[in-house]
N, C-alpha and C positions, 0 to 999 in steps of 0.2 A: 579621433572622431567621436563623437556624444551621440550617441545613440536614443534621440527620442524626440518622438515626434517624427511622421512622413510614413512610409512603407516600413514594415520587419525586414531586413537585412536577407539576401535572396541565397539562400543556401549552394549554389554550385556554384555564384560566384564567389562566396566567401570562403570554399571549397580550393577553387583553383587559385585566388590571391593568396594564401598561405600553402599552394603545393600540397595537400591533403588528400587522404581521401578515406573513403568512410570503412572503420576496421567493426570485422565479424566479433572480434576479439571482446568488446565491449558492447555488440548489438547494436549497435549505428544507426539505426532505420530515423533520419528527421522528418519530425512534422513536416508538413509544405502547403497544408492546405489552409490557405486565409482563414477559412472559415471558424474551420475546428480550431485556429489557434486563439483566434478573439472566442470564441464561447467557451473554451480552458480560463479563459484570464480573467472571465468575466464570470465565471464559477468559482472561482479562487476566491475574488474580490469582494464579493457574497457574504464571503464567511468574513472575511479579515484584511489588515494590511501590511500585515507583517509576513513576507512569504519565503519557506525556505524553501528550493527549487530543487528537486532532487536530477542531478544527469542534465543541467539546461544545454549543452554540447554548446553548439554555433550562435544559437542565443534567441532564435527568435521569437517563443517563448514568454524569453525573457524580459526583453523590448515590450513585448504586450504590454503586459504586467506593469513595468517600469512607465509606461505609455498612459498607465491608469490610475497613478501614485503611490504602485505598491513599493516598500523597501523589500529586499530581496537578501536572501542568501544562498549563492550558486554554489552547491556543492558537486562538482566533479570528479569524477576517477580519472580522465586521459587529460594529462597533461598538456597535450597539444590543444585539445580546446580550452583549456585555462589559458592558455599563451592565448587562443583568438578571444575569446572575453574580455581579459584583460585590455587587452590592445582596443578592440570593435568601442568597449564602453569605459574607454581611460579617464573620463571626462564627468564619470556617473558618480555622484557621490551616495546617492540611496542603493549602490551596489556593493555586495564586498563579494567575493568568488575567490573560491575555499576548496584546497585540493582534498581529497580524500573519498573514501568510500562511505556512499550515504546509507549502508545497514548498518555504521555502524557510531553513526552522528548521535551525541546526544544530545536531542532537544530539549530535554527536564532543563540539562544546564544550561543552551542557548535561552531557551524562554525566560532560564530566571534574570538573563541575561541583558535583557532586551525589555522584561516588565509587559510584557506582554504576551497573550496566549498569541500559536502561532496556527498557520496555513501549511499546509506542505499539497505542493502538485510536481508535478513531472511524468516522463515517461520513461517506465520501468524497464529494466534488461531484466527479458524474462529470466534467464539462469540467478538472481538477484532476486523477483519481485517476493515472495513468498519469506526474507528474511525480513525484507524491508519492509514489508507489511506489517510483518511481527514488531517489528520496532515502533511503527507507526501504533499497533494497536497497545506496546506497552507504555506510552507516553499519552497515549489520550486526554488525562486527565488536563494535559498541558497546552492542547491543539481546540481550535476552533471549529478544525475541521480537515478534509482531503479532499484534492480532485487527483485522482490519477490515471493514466494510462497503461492498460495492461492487454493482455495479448484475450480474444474473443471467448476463451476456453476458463481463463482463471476468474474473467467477469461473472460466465455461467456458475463455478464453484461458490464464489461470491453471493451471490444471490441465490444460489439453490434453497428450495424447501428440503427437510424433512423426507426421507422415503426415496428418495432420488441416487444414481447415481453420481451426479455430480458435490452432492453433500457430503463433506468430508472435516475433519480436524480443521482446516483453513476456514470453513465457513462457520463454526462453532467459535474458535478464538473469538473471530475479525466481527460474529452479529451480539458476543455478548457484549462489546462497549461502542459498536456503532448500526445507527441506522446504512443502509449499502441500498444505493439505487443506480440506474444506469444515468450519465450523462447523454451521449450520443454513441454511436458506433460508424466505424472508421473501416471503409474499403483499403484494401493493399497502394491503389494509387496514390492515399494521401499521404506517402511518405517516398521518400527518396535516402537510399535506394530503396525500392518498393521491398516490401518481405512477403513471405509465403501466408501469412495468415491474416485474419482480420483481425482489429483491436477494438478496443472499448474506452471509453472514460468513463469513470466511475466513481460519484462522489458519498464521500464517510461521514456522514453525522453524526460527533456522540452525542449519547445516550445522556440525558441527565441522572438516569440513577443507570448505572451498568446490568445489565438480566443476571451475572454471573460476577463473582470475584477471582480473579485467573490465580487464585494460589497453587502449588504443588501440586496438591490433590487433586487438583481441578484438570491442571494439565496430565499430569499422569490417567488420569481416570478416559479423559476424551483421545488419548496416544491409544490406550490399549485399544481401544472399541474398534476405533479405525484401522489400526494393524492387521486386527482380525478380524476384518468386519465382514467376512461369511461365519463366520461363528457368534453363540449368540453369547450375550452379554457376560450370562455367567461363568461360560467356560473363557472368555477375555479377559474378565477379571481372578478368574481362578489361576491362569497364567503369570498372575503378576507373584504367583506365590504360596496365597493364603483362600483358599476355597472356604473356607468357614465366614472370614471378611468377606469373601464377595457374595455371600448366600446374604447374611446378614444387610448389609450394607443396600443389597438391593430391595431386601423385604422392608426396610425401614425406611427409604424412598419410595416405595407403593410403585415400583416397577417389574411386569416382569421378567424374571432370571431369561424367558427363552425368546425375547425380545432382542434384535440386532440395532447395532449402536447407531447406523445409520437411520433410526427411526424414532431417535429421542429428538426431543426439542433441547436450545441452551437452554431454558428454566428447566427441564430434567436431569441436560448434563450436571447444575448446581446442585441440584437436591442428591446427587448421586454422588456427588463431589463430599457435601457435609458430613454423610454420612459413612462415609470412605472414611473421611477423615477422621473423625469420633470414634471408629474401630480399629485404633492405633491402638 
């Protein structure tokens, strides 16, 4: 069957024609809601037409997407929905669907692949999103962009300012190489089977120049702070070892030592990174 063109394919039926059902195991919760799935594809589409679809499960997603001209690459973990992909869109030649785990795809080498910068959307199994994120944020330089789905809580991380509790290491990585704003937010209804929490779509612009270079120092320096992030900077840093480096390091950053991590900015996390590093 050719999948394109008419309605997205109606998840409980395409559930019970292949004897399925939907495993905790991988997070299962499918889109269902018309709505939200044309304004994902149409967020995608924005950026790019080159789209790699992280987890697309049953496909409807997919169809969007495919329904808009995008060429797609479905990369899946459960095999069993590679079997219904396959099958649902045998017919789709701008589809390839590609078993494996999407934290640990490399896009540098698909994109070089393809000649083109790329798109990535889906929705995230939360025990997953926070790797896959990291991947998305190490490949940037190679993406167009993201739309993704993530659980109500890692959206708030995401976006947090400064000063907050929600601001953490995650939201230092993920704002030094992109802009992060919300697409829509998603009651439990709009997924089947419904889950416990509410979700978000969430689209990633990069940056044209990055706030930060995520070298070593960089991550080492933003790990310790939030480790210990009731303690203040200096004694964080004093921890990694060398308390003379972390006195320095922060004096020559123009921050201060009794300052908690969760109250710098990424262009502070940078400057604090430099000069870490320069005290080798």
């Amino acid at each position: 069957m050719k999948r394109e063109g008419g309605p997205p394919p109606d998840t409980r039926d395409l559930l019970r024609k292949y004897e399925l059902q939907p495993k905790r195991s991988f997070s299962q919760n499918f889109l269902i809601q018309p709505g939200a799935i044309a304004q994902i594809a149409d967020a995608a589409l924005a950026m790019g037409e080159q789209i790699v679809e992280l987890g697309p499960g049953l496909g409807a997603l997919t169809h969007a997407l495919l329904e808009r001209g995008a060429t797609v690459l479905g990369v899946e973990l459960d095999r069993d929905m590679v079997r219904v992909l396959e099958e649902e869109f045998a017919e789709q030649d701008r589809l390839e669907v590609r078993w494996g785990d999407a934290a640990n795809l490399d896009l540098e080498a698909y994109s070089e692949a393809c000649g083109s910068k790329l798109v990535v959307t889906g929705n995230l199994p939360y025990q997953a999103t926070g790797a896959i994120i990291r991947q998305v944020g190490a490949h940037h330089a190679v993406l167009g962009g993201a739309i993704l789905m993530v659980q109500r809580e890692v959206r708030d991380r995401l976006i947090a300012p400064p000063g907050t509790k929600e601001y953490g290491a995650l939201t230092v990585f993920t704002r030094a190489a992109f802009e992060v704003e919300t697409v829509c937010r998603l009651r439990p209804g709009s997924f089947y089977p419904a889950p416990k929490v509410d979700s978000a779509v969430v689209r990633f612009l990069p940056r044209e120049a990055p706030l930060a270079e995520e070298t070593e120092s960089f991550r080492t320096v933003v790990r310790a702070a939030f480790q210990m992030r009731r303690k203040t900077l200096h004694n964080a840093l004093r921890a990694l070892g060398d308390a003379s480096r972390a006195s320095n390091a922060l004096s020559e950053a123009g921050i201060d030592p009794g300052r908690r991590g969760e109250t710098l900015s990424v262009e502070e996390f940078a400057k604090l990174a430099k000069r870490w590093d320069a005290g080798v």
